[in-house]
N, C-alpha and C positions, 0 to 999 in steps of 0.2 A: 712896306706897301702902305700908301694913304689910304683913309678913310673914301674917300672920293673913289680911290682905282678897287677899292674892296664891292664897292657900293656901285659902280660900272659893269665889274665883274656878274655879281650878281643877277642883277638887269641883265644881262645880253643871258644870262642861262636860263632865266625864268622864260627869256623871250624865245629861246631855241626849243625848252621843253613846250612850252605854245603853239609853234611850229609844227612841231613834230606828232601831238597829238593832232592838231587839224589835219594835216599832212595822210595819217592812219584814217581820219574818218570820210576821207574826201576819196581815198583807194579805197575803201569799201563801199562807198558809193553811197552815202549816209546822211540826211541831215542829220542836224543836233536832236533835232525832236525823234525823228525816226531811229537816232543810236539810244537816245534816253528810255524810250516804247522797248525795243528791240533786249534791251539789258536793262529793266528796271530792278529786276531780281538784285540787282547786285548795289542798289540804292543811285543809280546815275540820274539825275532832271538833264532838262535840256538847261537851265540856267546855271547847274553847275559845272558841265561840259563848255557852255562860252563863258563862264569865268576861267576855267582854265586854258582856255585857246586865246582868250585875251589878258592872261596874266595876273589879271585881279587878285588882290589880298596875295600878293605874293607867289602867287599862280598853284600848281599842283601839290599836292602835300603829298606824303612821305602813303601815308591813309588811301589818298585818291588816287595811286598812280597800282597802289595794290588791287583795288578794284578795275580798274583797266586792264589790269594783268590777267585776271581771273575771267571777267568777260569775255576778252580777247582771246583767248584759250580756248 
């Protein structure tokens, strides 16, 4: 596999994990500001909820998606 179709790969899964989180906050019926207020206990902003829904730096970590988990609960 090329570097390019590694690097494609990637991209299209960071983009689906983005998806999928807005996808969650959009059926809860949520803005970012209002999910970030709602669960701040658990260290969410609303700037790092649209870095995640837009992918930025690579989109969700490994970290970030444990805190949605816990929230979401």
């Amino acid at each position: 596999m090329s570097l390019i179709m590694v690097k494609e790969l990637t991209n299209a899964a960071i983009k689906l994990r983005s998806e999928r989180i807005r996808l969650i906050r959009e059926l809860l019926g949520l803005s970012r500001k209002s999910l970030a207020e709602k669960y701040k206990e658990y260290g969410l902003s609303a700037g790092t909820i649209a870095s995640w829904e837009e992918g930025r730096w690579g989109g969700i970590t490994e970290k970030g998606a444990q805190k949605l988990i816990k929230a979401f609960k």
